[in-house]
C-alpha positions as CSV (number, residue, x, y, z in Angstrom):
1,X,11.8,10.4,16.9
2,X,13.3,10.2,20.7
3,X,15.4,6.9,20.1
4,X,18.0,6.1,17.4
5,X,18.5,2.3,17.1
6,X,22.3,1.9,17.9
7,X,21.7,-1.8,18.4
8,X,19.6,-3.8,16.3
9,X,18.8,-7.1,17.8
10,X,17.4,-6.4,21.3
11,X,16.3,-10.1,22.5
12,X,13.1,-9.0,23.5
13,X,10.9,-10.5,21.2
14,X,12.6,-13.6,21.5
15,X,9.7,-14.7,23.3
16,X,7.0,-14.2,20.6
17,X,6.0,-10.4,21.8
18,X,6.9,-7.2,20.1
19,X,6.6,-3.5,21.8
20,X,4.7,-0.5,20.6
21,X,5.6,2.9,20.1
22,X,3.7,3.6,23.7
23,X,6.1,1.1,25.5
24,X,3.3,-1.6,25.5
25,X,3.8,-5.2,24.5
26,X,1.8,-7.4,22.7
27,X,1.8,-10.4,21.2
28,X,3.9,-10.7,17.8
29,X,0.4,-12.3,16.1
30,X,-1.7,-9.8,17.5
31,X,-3.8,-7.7,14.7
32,X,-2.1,-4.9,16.0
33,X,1.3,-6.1,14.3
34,X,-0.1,-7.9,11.4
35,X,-1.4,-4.7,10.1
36,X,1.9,-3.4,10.6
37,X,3.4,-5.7,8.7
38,X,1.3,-5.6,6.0
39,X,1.7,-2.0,5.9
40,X,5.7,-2.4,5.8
41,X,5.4,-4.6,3.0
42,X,3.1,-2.6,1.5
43,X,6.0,0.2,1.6
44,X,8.7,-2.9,0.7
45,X,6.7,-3.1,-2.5
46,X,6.0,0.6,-3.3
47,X,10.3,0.8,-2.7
48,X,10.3,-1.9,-5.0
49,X,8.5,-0.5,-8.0
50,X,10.6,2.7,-7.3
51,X,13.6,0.7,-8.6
52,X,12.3,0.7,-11.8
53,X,12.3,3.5,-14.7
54,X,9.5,5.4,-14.3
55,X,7.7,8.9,-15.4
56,X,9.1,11.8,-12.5
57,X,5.9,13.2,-11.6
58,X,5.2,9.0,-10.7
59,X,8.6,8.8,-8.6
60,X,7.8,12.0,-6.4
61,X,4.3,10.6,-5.9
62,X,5.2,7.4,-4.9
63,X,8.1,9.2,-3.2
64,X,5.2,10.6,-1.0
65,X,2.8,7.8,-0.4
66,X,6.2,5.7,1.1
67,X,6.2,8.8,3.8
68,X,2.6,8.7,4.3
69,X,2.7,4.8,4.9
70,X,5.3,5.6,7.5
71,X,3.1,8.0,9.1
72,X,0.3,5.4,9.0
73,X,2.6,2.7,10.6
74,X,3.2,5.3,13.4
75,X,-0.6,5.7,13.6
76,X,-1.2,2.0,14.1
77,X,2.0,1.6,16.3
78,X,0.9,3.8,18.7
79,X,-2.7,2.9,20.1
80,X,-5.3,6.1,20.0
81,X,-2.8,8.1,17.9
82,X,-4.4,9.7,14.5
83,X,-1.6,10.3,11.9
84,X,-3.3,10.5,8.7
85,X,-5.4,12.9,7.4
86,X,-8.3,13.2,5.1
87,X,-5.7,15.3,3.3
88,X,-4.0,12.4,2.6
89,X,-6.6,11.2,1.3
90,X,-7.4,14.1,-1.2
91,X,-4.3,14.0,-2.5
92,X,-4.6,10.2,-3.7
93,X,-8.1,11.5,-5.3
94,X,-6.1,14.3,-6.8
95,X,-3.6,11.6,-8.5
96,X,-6.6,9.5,-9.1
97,X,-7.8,11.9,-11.3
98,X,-4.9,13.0,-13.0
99,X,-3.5,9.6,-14.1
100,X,-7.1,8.3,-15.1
101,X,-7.8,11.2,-17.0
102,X,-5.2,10.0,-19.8
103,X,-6.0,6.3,-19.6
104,X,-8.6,5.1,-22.1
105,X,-11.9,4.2,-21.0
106,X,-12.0,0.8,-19.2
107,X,-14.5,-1.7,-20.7
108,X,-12.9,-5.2,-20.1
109,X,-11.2,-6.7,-16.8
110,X,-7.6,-6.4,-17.2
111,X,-5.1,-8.9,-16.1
112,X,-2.0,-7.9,-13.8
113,X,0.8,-8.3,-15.9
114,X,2.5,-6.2,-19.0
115,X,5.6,-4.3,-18.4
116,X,7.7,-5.0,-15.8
117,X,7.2,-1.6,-13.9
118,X,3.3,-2.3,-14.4
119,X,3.8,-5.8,-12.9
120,X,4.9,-4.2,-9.7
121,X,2.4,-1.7,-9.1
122,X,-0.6,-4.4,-9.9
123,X,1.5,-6.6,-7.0
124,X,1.7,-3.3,-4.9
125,X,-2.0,-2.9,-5.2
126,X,-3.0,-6.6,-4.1
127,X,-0.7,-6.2,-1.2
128,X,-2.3,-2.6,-0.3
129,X,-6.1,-4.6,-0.2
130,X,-4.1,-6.9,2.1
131,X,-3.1,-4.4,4.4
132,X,-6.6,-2.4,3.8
133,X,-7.9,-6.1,4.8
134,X,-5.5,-6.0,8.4
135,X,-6.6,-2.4,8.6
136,X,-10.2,-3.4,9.1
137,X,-9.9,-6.6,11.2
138,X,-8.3,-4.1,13.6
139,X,-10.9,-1.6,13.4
140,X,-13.2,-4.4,14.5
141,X,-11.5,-4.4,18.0
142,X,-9.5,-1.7,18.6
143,X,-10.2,2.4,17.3
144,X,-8.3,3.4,14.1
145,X,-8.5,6.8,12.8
146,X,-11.3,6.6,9.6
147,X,-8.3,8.6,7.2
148,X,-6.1,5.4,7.8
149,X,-9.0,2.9,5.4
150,X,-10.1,5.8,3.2
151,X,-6.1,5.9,2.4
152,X,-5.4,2.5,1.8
153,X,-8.7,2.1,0.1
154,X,-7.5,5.2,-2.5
155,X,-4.0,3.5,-2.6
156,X,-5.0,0.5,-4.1
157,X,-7.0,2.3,-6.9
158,X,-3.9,4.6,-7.7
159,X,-2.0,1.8,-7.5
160,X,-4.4,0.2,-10.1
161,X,-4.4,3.6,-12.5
162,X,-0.4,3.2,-12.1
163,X,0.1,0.2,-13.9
164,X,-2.3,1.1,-16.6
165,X,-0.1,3.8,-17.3
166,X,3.0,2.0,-16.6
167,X,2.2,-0.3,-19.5
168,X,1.4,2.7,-22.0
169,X,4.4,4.6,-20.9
170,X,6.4,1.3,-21.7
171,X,4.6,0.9,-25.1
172,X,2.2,-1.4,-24.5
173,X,-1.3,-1.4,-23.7
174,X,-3.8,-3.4,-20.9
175,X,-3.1,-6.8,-20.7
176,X,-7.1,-7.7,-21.4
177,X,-8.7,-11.0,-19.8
178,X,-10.1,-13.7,-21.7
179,X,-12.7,-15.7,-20.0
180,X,-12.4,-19.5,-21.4
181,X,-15.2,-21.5,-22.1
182,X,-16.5,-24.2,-19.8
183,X,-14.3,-27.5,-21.3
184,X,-12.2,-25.1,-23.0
185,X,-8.1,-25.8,-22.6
């Protein structure tokens, strides 16, 4: 990191354009910054659900995926830079695995809800598919590195596992859908 922010309000986006970690500028609406910003909030959220109680081997995970989303948001910051790593990548299988392997077989669609803790990582995950979602409008006009999807495609399935076990660890169980009936109140 060459610059330390010893001012925070600059006045230079005042006019609706935002620079890049290569000195460029662009505009604030550009896909380049709404993936960004996805991505931050993506982080926002994961910081969010880290606030909560939760198993230790969870909090160092999640620990680690707020680093990796920085190293992403570097990677999109900076145009033609490749941060992540299919590394990355394996280790989000790797949690996959782990956490899913205690879980019960899932036969029903579950509803994003239950414990509190649980309730976070379900609104993690539907803000990861929304920055997945920025990830790929980008990759329709610009290069992204193919780790950068692959991890935010894995995220959201952790993120998914996560508040399954969230709601065991808190004692309760999936909060299980029930489709009405046409007419039915």
């Amino acid at each position: 990191m060459g610059h330390r922010l010893t001012k925070i309000y600059t006045r230079t986006g005042d006019a609706g354009e935002t620079g890049l970690g290569d000195g460029s500028r662009v505009p604030k609406d550009s896909l380049r910054v709404h993936a960004l910003g996805e991505i931050d909030e993506l982080n926002s959220a994961i910081g969010l659900l880290l606030a909560e109680e939760l198993p230790e081997g969870m909090r160092a995970a999640l620990a680690g995926i707020q680093h990796d989303l920085f190293d992403l948001g570097g990677e999109v910051c900076i145009p033609g830079r490749t941060s992540m790593s299919e590394q990355q990548v394996a280790r989000l299988e790797t949690l996959l695995d782990d956490y899913n392997r205690e879980l019960p077989p899932l036969k029903e669609f579950i509803l994003p809800g239950g414990t509190r803790a649980a309730s976070q990582a379900h609104l993690a995950r539907t803000v990861c598919r929304r920055a997945e979602r920025a990830l790929v409008s980008l990759a329709r006009t610009e290069t992204v590195g193919a780790a950068a999807g692959k991890y935010l495609n894995r995220l959201s399935d952790l993120l998914f596992v996560l508040g399954r076990t969230l709601n065991r660890a808190g004692g309760g169980s999936d909060v299980l859908w029930q489709p009405r009936k046409s007419g039915e109140k």
